[in-house]
mmCIF file of the N, C-alpha and C atoms, coordinates in Angstrom:
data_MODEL
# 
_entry.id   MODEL 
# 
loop_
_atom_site.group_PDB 
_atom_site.id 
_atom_site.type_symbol 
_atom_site.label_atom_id 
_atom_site.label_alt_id 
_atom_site.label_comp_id 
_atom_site.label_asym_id 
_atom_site.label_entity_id 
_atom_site.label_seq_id 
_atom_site.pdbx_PDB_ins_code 
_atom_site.Cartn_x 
_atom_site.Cartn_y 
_atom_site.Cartn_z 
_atom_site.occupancy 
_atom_site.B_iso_or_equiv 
_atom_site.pdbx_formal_charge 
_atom_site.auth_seq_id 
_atom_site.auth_comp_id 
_atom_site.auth_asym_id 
_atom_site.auth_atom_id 
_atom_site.pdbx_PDB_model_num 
ATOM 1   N N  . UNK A 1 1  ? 127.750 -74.714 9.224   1.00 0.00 ? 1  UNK A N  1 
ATOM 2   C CA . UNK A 1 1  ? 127.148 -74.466 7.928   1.00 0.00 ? 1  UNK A CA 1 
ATOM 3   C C  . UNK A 1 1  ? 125.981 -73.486 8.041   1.00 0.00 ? 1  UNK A C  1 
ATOM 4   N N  . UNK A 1 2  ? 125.482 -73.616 8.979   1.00 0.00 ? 2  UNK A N  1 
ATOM 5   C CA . UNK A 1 2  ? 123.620 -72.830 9.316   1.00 0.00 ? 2  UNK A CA 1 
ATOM 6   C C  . UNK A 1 2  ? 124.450 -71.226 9.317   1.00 0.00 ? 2  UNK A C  1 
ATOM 7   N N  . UNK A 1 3  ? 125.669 -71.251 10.264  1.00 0.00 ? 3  UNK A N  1 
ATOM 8   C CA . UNK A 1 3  ? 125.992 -69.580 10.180  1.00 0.00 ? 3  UNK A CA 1 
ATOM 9   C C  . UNK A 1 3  ? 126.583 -69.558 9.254   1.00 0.00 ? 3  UNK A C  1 
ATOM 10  N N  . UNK A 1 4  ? 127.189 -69.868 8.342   1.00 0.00 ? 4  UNK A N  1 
ATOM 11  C CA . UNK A 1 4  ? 127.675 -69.365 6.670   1.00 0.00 ? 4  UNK A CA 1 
ATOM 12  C C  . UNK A 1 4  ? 126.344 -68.918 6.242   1.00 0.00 ? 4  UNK A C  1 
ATOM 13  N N  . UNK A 1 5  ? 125.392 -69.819 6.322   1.00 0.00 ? 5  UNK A N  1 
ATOM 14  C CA . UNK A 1 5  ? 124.092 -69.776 5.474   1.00 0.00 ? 5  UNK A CA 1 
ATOM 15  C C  . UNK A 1 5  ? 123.383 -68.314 5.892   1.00 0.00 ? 5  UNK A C  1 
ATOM 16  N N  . UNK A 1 6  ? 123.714 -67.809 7.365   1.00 0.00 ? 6  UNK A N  1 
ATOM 17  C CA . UNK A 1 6  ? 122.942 -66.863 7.950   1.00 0.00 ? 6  UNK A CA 1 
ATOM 18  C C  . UNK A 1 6  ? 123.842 -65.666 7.714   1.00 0.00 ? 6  UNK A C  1 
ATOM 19  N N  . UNK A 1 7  ? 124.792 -65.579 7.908   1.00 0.00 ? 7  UNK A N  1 
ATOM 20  C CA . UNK A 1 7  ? 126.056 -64.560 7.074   1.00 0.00 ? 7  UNK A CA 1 
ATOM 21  C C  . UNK A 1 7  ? 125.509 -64.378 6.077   1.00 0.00 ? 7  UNK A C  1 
ATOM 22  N N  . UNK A 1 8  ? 125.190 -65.159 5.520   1.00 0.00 ? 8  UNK A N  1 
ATOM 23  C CA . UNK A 1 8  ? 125.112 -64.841 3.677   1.00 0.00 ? 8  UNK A CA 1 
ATOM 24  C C  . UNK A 1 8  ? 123.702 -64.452 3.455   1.00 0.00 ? 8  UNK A C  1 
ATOM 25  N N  . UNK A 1 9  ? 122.418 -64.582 4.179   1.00 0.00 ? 9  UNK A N  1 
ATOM 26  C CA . UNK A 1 9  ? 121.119 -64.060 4.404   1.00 0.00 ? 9  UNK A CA 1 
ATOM 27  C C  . UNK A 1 9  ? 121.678 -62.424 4.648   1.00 0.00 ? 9  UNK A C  1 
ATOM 28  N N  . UNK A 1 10 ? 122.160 -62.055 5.422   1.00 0.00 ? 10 UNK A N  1 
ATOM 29  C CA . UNK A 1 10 ? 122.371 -61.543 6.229   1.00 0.00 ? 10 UNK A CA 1 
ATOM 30  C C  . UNK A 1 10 ? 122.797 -60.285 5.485   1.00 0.00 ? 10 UNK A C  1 
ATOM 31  N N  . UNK A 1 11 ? 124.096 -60.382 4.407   1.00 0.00 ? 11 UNK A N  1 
ATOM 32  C CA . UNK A 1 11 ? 124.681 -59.987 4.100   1.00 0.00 ? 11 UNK A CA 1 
ATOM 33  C C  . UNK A 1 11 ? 123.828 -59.386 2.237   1.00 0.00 ? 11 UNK A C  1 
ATOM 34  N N  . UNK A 1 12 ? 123.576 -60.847 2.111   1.00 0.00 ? 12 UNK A N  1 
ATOM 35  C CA . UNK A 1 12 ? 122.005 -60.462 0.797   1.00 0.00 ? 12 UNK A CA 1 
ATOM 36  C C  . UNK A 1 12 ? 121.395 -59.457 1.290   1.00 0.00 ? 12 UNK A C  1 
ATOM 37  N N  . UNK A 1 13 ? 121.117 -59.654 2.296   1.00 0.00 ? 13 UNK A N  1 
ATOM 38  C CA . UNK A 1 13 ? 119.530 -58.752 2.783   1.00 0.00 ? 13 UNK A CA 1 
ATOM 39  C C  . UNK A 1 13 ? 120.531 -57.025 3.109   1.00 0.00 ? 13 UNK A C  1 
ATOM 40  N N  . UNK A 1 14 ? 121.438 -56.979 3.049   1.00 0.00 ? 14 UNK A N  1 
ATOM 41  C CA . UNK A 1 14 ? 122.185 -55.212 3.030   1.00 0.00 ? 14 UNK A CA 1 
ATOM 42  C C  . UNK A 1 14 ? 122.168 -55.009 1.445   1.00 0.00 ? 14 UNK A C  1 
ATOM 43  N N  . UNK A 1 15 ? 122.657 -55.706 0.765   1.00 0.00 ? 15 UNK A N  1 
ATOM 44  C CA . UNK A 1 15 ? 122.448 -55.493 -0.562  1.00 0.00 ? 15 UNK A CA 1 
ATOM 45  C C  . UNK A 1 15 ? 121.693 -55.248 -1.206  1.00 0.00 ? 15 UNK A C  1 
ATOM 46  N N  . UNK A 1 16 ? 120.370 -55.541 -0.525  1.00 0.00 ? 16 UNK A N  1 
ATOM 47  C CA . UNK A 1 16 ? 119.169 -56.047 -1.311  1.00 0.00 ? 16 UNK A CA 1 
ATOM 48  C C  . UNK A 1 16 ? 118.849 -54.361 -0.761  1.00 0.00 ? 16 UNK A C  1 
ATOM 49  N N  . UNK A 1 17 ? 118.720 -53.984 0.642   1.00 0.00 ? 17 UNK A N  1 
ATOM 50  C CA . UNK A 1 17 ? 117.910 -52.454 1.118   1.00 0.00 ? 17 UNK A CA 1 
ATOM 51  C C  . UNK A 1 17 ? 118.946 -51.678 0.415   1.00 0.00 ? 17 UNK A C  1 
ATOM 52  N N  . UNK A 1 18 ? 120.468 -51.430 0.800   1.00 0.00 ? 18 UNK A N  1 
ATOM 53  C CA . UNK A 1 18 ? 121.317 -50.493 -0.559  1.00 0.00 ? 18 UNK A CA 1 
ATOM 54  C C  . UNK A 1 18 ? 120.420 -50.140 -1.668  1.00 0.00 ? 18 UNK A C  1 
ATOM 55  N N  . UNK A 1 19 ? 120.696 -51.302 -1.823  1.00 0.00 ? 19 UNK A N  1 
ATOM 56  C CA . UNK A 1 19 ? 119.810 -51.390 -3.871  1.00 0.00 ? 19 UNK A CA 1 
ATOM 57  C C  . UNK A 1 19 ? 118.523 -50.660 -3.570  1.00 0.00 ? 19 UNK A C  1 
ATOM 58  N N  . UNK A 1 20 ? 117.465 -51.115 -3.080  1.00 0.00 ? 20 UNK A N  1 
ATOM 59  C CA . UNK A 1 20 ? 116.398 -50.175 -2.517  1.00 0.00 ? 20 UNK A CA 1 
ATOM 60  C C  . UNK A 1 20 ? 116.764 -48.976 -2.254  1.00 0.00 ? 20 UNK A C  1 
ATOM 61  N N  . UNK A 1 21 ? 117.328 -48.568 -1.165  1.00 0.00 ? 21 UNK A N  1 
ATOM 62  C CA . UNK A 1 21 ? 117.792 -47.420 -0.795  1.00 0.00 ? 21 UNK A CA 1 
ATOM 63  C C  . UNK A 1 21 ? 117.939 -46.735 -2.042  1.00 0.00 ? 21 UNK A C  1 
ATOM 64  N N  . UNK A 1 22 ? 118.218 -46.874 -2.833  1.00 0.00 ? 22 UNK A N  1 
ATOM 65  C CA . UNK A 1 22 ? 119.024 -46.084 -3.991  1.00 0.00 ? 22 UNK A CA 1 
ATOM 66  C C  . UNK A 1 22 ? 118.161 -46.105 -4.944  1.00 0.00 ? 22 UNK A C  1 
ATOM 67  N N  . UNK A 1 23 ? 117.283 -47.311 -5.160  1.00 0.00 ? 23 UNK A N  1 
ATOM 68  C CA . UNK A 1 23 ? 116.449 -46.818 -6.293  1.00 0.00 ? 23 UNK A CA 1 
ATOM 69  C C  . UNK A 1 23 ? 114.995 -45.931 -5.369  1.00 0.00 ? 23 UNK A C  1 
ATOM 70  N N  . UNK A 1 24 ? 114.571 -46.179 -4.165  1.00 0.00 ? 24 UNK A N  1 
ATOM 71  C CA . UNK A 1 24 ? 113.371 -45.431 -3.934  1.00 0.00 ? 24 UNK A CA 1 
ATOM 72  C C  . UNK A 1 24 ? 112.956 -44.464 -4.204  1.00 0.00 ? 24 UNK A C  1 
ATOM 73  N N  . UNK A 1 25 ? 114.236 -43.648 -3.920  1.00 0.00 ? 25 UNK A N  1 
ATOM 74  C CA . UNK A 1 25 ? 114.379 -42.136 -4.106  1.00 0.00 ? 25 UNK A CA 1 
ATOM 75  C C  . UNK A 1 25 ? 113.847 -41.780 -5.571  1.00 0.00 ? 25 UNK A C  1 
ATOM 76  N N  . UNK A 1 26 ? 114.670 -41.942 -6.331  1.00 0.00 ? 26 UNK A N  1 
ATOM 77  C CA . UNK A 1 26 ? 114.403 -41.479 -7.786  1.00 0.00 ? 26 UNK A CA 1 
ATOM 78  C C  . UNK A 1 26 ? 112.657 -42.130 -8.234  1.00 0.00 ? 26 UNK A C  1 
ATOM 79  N N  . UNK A 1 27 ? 112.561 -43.380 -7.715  1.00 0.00 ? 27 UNK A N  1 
ATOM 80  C CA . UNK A 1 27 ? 111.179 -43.793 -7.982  1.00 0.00 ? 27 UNK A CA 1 
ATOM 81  C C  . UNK A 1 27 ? 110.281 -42.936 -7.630  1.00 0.00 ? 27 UNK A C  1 
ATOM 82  N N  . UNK A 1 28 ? 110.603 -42.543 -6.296  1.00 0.00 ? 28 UNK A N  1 
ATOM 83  C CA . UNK A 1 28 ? 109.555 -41.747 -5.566  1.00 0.00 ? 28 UNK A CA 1 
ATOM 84  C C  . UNK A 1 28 ? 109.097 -39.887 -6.306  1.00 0.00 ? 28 UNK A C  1 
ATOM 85  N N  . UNK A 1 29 ? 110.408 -39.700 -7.222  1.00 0.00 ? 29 UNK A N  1 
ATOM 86  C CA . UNK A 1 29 ? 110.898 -38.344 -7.764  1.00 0.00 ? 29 UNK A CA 1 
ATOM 87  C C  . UNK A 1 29 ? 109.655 -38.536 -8.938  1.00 0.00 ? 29 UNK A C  1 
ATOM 88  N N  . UNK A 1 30 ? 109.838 -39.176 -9.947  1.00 0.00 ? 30 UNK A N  1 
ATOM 89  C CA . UNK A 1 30 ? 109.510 -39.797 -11.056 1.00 0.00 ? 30 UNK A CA 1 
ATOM 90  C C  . UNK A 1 30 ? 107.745 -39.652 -10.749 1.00 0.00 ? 30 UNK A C  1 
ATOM 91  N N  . UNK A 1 31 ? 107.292 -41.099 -10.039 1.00 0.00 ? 31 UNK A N  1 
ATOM 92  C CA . UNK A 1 31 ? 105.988 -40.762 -9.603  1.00 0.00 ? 31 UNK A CA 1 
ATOM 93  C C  . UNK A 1 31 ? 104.972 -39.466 -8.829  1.00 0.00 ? 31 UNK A C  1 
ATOM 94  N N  . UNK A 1 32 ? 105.987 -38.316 -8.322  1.00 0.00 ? 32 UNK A N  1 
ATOM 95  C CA . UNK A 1 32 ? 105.395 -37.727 -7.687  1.00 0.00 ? 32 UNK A CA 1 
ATOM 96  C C  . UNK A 1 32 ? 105.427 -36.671 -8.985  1.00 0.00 ? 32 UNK A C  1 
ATOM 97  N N  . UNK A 1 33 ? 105.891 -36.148 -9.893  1.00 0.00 ? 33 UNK A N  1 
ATOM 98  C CA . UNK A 1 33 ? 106.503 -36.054 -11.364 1.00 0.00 ? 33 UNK A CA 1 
ATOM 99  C C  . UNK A 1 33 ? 105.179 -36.149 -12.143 1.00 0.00 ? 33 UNK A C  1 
ATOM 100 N N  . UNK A 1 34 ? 105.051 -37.503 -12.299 1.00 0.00 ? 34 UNK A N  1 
ATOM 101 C CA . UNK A 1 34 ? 103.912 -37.925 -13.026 1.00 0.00 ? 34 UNK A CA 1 
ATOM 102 C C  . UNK A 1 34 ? 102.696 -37.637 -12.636 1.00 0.00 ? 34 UNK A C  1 
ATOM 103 N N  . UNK A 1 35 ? 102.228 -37.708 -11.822 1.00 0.00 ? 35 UNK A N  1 
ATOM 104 C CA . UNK A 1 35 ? 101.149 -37.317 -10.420 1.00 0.00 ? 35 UNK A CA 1 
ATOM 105 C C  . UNK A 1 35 ? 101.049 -35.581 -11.038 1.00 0.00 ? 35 UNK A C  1 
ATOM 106 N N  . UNK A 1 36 ? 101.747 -34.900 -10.234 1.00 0.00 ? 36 UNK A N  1 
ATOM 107 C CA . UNK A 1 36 ? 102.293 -33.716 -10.318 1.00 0.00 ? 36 UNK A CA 1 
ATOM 108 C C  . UNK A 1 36 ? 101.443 -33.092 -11.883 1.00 0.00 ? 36 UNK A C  1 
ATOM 109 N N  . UNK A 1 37 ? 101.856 -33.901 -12.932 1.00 0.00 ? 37 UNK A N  1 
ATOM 110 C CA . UNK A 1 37 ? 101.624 -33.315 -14.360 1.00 0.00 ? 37 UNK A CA 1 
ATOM 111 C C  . UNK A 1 37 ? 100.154 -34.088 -14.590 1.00 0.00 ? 37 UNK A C  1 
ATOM 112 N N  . UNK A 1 38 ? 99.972  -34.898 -13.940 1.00 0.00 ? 38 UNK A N  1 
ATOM 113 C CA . UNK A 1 38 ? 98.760  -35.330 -14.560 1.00 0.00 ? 38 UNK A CA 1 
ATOM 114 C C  . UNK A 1 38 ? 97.901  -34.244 -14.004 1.00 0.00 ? 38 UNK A C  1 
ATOM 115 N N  . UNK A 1 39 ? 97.699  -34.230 -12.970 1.00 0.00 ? 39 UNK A N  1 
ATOM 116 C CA . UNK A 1 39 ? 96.745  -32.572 -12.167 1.00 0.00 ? 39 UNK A CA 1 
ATOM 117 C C  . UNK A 1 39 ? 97.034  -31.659 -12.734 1.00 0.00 ? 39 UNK A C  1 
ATOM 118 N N  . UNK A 1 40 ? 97.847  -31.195 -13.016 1.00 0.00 ? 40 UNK A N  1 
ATOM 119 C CA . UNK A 1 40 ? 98.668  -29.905 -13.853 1.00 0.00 ? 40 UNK A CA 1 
ATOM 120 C C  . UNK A 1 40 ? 97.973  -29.959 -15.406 1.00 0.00 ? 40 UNK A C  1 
ATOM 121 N N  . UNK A 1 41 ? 97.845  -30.943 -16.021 1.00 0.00 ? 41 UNK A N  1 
ATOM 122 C CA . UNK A 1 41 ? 97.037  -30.886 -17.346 1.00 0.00 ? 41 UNK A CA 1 
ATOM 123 C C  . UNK A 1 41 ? 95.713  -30.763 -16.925 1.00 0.00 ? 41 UNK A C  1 
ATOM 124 N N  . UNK A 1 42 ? 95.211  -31.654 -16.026 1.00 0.00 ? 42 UNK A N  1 
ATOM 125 C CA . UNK A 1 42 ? 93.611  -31.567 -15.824 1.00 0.00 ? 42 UNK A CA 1 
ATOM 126 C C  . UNK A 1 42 ? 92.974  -30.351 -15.332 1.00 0.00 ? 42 UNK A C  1 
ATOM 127 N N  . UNK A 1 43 ? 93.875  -29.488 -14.648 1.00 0.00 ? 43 UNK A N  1 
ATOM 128 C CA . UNK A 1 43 ? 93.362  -28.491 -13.935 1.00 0.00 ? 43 UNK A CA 1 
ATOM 129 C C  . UNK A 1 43 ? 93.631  -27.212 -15.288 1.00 0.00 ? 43 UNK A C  1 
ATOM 130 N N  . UNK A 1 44 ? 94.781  -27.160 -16.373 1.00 0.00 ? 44 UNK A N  1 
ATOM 131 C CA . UNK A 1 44 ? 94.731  -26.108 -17.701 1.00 0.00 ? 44 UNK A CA 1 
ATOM 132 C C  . UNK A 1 44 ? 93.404  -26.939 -17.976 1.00 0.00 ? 44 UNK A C  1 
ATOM 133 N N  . UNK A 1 45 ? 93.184  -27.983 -18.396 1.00 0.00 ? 45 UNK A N  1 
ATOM 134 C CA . UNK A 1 45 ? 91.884  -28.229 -19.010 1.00 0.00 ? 45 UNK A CA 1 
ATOM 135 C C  . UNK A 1 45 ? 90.934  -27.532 -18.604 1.00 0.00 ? 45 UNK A C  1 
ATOM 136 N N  . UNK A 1 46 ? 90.233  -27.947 -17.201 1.00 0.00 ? 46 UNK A N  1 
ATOM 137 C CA . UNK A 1 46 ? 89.497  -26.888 -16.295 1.00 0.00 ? 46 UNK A CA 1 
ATOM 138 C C  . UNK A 1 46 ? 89.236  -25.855 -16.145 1.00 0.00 ? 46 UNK A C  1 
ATOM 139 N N  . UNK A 1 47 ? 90.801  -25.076 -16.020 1.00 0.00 ? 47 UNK A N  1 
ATOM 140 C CA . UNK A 1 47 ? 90.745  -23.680 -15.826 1.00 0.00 ? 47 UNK A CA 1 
ATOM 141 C C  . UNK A 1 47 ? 91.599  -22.973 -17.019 1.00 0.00 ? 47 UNK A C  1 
ATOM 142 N N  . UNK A 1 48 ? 91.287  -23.547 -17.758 1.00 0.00 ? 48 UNK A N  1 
ATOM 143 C CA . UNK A 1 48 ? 92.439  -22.731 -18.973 1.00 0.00 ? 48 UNK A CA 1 
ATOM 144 C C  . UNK A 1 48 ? 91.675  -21.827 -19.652 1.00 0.00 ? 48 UNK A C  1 
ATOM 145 N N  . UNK A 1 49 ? 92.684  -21.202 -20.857 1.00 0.00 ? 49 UNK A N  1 
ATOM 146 C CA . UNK A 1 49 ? 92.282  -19.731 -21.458 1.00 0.00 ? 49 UNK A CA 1 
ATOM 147 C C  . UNK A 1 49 ? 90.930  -20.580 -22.329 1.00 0.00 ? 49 UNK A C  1 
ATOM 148 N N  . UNK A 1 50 ? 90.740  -21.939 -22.560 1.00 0.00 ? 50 UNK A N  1 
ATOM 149 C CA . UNK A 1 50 ? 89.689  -22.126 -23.709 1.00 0.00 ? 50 UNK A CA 1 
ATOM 150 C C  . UNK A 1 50 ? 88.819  -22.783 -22.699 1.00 0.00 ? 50 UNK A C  1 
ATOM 151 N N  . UNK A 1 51 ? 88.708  -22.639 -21.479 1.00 0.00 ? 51 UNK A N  1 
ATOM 152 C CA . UNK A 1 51 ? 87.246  -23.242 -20.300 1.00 0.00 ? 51 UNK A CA 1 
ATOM 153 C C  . UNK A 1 51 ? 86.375  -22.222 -20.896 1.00 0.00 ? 51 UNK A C  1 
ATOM 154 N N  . UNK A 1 52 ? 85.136  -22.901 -21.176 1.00 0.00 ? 52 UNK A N  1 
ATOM 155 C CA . UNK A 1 52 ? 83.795  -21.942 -21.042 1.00 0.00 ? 52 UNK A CA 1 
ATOM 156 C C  . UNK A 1 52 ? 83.507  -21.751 -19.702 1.00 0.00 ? 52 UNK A C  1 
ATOM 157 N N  . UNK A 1 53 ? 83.403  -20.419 -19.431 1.00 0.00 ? 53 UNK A N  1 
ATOM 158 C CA . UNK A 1 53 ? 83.026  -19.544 -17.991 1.00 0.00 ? 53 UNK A CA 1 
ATOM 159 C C  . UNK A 1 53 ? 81.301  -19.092 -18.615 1.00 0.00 ? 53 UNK A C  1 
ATOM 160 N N  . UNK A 1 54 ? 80.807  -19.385 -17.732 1.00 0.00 ? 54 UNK A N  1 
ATOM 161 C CA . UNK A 1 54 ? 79.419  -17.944 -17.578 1.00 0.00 ? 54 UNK A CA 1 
ATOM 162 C C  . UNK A 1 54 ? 79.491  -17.179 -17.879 1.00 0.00 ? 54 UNK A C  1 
ATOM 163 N N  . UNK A 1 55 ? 80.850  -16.636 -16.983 1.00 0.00 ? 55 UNK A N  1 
ATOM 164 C CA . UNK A 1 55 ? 80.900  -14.938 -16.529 1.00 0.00 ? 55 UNK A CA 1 
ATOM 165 C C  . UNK A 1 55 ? 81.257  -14.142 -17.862 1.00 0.00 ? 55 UNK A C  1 
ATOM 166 N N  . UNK A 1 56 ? 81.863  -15.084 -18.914 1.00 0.00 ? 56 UNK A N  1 
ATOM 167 C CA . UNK A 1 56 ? 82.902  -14.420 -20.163 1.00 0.00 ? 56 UNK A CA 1 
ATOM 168 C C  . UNK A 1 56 ? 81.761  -13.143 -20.749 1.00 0.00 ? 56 UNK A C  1 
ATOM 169 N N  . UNK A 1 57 ? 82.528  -12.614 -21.377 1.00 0.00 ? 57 UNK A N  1 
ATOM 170 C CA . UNK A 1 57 ? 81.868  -11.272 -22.272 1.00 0.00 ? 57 UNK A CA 1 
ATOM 171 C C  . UNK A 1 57 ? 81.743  -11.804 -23.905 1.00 0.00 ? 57 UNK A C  1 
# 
């Protein structure tokens, strides 16, 4: 009975990293995405055509 029980741990636990396996990726896409655009807005804020510069004329 203990090795049915450990087969079947065993066999959960491939299913379980698959499933991982497969979603990390896209998770990892998504967040680096989000990341990515959040700096990307803060830095037009910063450095965009409507930043007050010193230097302007």
């Amino acid at each position: 009975m203990q090795m049915v029980q450990a087969d079947g741990f065993r066999g959960l636990s491939l299913v379980v990293d698959l499933a991982l396996d497969r979603l990390m990726a896209p998770a990892a896409i998504l967040v680096a995405l989000a990341i990515g655009g959040i700096l990307g807005y803060e830095l037009i804020a910063l450095f965009g055509p409507a930043a007050g510069s010193p230097y302007q004329l």
